[in-house]
C-alpha positions in Angstrom: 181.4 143.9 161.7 180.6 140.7 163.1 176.9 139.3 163.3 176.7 137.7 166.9 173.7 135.3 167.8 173.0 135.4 171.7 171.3 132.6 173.3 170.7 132.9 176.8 167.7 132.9 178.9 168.9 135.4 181.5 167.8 138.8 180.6 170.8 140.4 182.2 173.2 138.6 180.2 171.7 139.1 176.9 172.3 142.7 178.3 175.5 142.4 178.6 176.6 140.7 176.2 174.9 143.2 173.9 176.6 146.3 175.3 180.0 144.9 175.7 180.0 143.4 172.1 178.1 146.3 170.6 180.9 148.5 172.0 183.1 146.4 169.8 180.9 147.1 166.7 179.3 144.1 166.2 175.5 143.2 165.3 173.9 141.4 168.1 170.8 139.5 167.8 169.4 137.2 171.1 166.8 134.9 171.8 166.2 133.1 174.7 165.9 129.4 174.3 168.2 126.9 172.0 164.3 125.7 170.2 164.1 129.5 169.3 167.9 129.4 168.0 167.9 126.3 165.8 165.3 127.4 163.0 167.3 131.2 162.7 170.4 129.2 162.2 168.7 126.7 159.7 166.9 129.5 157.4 170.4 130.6 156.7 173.7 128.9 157.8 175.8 131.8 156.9 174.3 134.6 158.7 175.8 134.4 162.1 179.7 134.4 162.6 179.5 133.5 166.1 176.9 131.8 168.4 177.1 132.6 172.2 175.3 130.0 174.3 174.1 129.2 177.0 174.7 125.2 178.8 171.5 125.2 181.0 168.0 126.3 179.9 165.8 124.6 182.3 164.4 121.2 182.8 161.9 122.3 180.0 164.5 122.8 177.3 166.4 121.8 175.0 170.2 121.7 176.8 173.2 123.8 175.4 175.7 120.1 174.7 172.1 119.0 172.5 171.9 122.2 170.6 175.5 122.8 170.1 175.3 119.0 168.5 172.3 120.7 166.4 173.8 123.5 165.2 177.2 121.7 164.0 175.0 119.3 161.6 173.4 122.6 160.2 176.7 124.7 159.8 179.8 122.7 160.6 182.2 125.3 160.7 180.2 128.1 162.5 182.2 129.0 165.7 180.3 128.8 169.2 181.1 129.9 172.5 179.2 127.7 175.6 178.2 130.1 178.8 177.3 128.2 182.1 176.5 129.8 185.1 177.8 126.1 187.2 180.3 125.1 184.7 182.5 121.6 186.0 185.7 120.4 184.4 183.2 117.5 182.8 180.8 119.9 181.1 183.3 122.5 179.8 184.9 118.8 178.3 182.2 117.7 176.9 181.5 120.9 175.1 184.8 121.2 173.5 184.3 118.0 172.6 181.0 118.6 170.8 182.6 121.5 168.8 182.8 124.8 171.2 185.2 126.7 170.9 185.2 128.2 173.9 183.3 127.5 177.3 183.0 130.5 180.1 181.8 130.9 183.0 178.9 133.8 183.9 181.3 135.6 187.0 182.3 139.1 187.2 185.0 139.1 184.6 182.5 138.0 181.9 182.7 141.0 180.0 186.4 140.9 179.6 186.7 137.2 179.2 184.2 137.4 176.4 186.3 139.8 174.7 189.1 137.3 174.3 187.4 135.1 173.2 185.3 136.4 170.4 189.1 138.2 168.9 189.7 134.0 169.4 186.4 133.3 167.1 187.1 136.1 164.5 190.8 134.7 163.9 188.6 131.4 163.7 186.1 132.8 161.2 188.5 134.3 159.1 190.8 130.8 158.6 187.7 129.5 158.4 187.0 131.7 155.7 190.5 131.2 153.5 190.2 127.5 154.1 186.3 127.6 152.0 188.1 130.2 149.5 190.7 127.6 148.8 188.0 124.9 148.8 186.0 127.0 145.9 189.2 128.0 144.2 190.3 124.4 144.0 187.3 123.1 143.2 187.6 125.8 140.2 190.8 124.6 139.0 189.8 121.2 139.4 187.1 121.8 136.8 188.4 123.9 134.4 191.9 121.1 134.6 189.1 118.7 133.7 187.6 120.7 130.9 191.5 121.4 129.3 192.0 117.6 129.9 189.0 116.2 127.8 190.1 118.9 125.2 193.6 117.6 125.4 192.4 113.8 124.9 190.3 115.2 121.7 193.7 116.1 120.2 195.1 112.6 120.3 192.3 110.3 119.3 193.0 107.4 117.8 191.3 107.0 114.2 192.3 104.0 112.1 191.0 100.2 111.9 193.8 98.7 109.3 195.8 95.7 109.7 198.8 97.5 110.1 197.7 100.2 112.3 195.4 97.6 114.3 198.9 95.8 114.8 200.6 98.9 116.4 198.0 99.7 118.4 198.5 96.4 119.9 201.8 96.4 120.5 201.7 99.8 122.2 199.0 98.5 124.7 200.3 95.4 125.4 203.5 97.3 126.7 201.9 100.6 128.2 201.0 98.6 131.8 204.9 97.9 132.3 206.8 100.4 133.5 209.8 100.6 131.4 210.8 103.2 128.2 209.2 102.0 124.9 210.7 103.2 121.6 208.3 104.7 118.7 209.7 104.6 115.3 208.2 105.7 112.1 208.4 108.2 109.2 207.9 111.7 109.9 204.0 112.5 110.3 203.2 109.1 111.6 202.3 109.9 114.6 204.3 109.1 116.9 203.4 111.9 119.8 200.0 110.2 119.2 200.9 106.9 120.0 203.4 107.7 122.6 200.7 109.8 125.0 198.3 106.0 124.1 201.4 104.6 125.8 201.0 107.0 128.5 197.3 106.8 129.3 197.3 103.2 129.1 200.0 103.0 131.9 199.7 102.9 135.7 201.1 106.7 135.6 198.4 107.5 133.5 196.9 110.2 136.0 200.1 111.8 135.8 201.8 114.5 133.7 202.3 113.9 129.8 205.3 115.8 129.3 207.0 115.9 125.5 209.9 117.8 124.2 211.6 117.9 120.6 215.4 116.9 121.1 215.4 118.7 117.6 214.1 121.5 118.0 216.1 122.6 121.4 219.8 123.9 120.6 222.3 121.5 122.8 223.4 124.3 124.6 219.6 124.5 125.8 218.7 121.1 126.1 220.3 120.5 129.1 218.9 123.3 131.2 215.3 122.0 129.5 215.6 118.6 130.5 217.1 119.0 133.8 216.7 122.4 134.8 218.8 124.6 136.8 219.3 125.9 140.1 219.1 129.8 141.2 222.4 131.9 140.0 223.5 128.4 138.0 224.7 131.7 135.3 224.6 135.8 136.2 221.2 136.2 137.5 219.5 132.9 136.5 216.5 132.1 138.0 215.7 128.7 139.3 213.9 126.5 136.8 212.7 123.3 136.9 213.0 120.9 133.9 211.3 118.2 132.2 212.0 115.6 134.0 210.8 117.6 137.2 207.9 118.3 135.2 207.0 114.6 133.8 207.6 113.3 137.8 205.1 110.1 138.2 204.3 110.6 134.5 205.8 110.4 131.4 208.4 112.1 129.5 208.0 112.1 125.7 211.4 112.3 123.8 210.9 113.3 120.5 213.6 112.9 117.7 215.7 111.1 120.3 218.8 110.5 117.5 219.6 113.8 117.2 221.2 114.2 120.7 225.3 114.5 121.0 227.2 111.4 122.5 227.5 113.3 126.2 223.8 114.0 126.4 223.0 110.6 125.1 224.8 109.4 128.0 223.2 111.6 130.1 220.0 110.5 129.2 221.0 106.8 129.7 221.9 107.6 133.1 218.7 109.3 133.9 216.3 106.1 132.4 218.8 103.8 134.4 218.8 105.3 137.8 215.8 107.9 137.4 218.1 110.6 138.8 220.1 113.3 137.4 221.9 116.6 138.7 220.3 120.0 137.9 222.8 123.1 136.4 224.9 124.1 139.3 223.4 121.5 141.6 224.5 120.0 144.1 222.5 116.8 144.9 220.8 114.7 142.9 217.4 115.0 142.5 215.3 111.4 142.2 212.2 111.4 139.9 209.8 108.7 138.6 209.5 109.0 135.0 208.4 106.7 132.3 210.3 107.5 128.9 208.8 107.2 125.8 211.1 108.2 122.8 210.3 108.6 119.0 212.3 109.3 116.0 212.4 108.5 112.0 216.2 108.5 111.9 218.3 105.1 110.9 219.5 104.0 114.4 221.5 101.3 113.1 223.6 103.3 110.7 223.5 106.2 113.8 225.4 103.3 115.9 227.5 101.9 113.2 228.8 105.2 112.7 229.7 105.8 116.8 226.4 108.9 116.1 224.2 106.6 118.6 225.4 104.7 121.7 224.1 101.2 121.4 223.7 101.0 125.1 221.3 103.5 124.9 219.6 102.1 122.2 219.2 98.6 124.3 217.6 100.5 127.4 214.9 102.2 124.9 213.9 99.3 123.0 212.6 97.2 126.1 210.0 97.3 123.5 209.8 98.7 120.2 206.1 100.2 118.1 206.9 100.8 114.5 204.0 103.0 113.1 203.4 102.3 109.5 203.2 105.1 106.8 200.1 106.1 105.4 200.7 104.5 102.2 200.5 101.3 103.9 197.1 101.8 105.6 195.2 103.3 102.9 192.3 101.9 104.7 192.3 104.3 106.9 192.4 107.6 104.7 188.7 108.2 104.8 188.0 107.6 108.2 191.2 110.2 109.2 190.2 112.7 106.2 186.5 112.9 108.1 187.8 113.1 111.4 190.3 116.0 110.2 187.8 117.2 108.4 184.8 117.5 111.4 187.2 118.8 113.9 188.5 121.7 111.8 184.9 122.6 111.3 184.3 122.7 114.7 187.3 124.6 115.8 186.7 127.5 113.0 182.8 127.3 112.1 183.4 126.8 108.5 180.1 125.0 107.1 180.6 121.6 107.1 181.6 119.9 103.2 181.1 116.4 102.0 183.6 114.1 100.5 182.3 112.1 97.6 183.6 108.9 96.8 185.8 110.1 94.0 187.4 112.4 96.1 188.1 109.8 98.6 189.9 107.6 95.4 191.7 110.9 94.6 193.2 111.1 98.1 194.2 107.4 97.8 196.3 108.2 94.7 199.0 110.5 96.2 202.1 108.8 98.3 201.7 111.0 101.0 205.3 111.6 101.9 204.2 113.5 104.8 201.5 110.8 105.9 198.9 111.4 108.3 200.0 115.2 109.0 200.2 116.2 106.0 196.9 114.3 105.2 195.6 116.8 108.1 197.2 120.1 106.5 195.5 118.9 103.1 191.8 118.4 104.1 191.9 121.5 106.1 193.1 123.7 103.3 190.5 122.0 100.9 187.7 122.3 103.3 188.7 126.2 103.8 189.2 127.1 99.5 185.8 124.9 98.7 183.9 127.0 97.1 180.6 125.1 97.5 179.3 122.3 99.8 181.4 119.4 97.9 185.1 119.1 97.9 184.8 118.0 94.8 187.6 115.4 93.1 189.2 118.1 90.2 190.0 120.3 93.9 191.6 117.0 95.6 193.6 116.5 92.2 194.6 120.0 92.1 195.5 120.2 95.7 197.9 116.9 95.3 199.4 117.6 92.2 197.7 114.5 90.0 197.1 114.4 87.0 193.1 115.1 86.0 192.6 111.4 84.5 192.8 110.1 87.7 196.1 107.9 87.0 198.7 107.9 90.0 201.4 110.4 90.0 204.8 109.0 90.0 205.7 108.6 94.3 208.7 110.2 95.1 211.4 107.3 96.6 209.3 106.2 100.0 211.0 107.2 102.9 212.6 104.7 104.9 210.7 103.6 108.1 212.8 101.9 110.7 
């Protein structure tokens, strides 16, 4: 049922009106004059799904074209069908032009006319009706892709002030505004995601996607269907899938372990950064992207291309520039402020009381080589934070947790792993 606002100040019409739309089963209300009208539709804008009114109330009164003008400012998308008992070509204009949806003439076929014309208004209302349904629902998304967003950036802060990290950092900002692949190199735990998605929201694209993937971790069977995609029935059944490059479109595309890719699929790759196109499995056309590459890996490229595993041309197109993140061990400045940042974000994600570090624990943690630098650094604080028994993460814990000797004297490293 349909709530139907009459305004007309001929008695016999309201009439009418009422019996013909009544038959129809919808709720009529009428008043006679557009002044009488105005404050109804103001108290609430959403009460009436169609307004039938009149063009001509007198010299005395407001006119039809003024309050039609009215009503839009109070509810713009309210439908409104304009009556006139002397309608002209000019007056029916001018009210389609203020917003009517409809303008009739009061003659004998009223009745039926106004039946095609309110079906006209409830297809109105109810498009009307999807379009502020999608306006909510996107209004929705847009909030909670905000909310996962912010959450998102929380996961890649940067924490460090040292020389040598200060020095990457530099590098990697000076480059993100050009729009050309960058190549992150370090040891494994560096983090090199981290600096890679700095890249990317320091780059004009920065509004767009952050896609990453782990060349490693994909078998190469796989990776091409997961870079590229594939159309429908590529295999028996196969559904249509769109890869990562689709995905990273007027973003970024974050190769991980970039060295461990076969010769073919290197060159594939190459192709891809070189011409920003590719061919999906079982296409056949290419399909044209706009992808900014970022790759990463902590494998010897140099020996890789001396020994034909790495295709030097490939190498050159991914080293426009190159950010080589020093190991921990090098910026042991910036243990403390990483281990309290681990430490205050693991708290907040599980509730665990908060713990303090003490000085001596902070020396303790600069003792140990950190093979596995600033992740491992992570997994460490964590677990300590979760077995502390008390409020303190006390230095014997740390010692014990690292494997160091109690006196405090530094283990013997383990042969540093080479960073490239």
């Amino acid at each position: 049922m349909e709530h139907i606002l009459v305004v007309d100040d001929q008695q016999e019409i309201c009439d009418l009106l009422r019996e013909v739309l009544a038959d129809a089963d919808h709720e009529v209300s009428a008043v006679r004059y557009a002044e009488k009208a105005l404050p109804l539709i103001a108290a609430d804008p959403r009460k009436y799904d169609l307004i039938i009114l009149d063009l001509d109330f007198g010299p005395r009164h407001m006119n039809g074209i003024e309050a039609l003008k009215r009503m839009r400012e109070i509810e713009a998308d309210i439908p409104v069908i304009m009556l006139s008992g002397k309608g002209t070509i000019s007056s029916a204009v001018e009210a389609i032009k203020s917003g009517a949806l409809d303008f009739l003439e009061k003659d004998t076929y009223l009745d039926q006319h106004i039946k095609v014309s309110v079906q006209r208004a409830e297809r109105l209302r109810a498009a009307i009706a999807e379009i502020r349904r999608l306006r909510d629902d996107n209004r929705s998304l847009a909030r909670e892709a905000e909310y996962y967003r912010s959450r998102a950036e929380e996961g890649y802060q940067m924490v460090g002030d040292s020389p040598a990290w200060r020095a990457a950092v530099e590098r990697a900002l000076k480059v993100a505004s050009l729009p050309r692949p960058v190549l992150v190199r370090g040891e494994r735990g560096t983090g090199k995601e981290l600096m890679a998605h700095t890249i990317h929201r320091h780059s004009p694209c920065a509004k767009g996607p952050f896609v990453t993937v782990n060349c490693a971790a994909i078998a190469e069977g796989l990776l091409e269907t997961e870079l590229f995609g594939q159309e429908a029935n590529a295999f028996h059944n196969a559904p249509f899938k769109l890869g990562r490059f689709d995905l990273a479109d007027r973003g970024s595309l974050f190769l991980d372990e970039i060295g461990n890719m076969s010769d073919e699929f290197q060159r594939k790759i190459l192709r891809v950064i070189e011409y920003q196109t590719f061919d999906r499995m079982a296409g056949t056309e290419p399909v044209k992207v706009d992808v900014r590459v970022i790759a990463a890996t902590n494998a010897d490229l140099e020996a890789a291309m001396e020994q034909g595993r790495f295709r030097p041309d490939l190498y050159d197109r991914l080293a426009f520039e190159t950010v080589h993140l020093p190991p921990l061990r090098e910026r042991s400045e910036d243990i403390e402020p990483l281990a309290l940042y681990f430490m205050a974000r693991f708290v907040q994600e599980t509730g665990i009381p908060e713990k303090r570090l003490p000085r001596e624990s902070i020396t303790a943690l600069g003792e140990y080589h950190w093979p596995g630098n600033v992740r491992e650094l992570k997994a460490v604080i964590e677990r300590l934070v979760y077995r502390a028994e008390g409020a303190v993460i006390e230095p014997a814990g740390v010692r014990a947790e690292l494997g160091l000797p109690a006196s405090g004297r530094r283990r013997a490293s383990k042969r540093p792993e080479k960073c490239v």
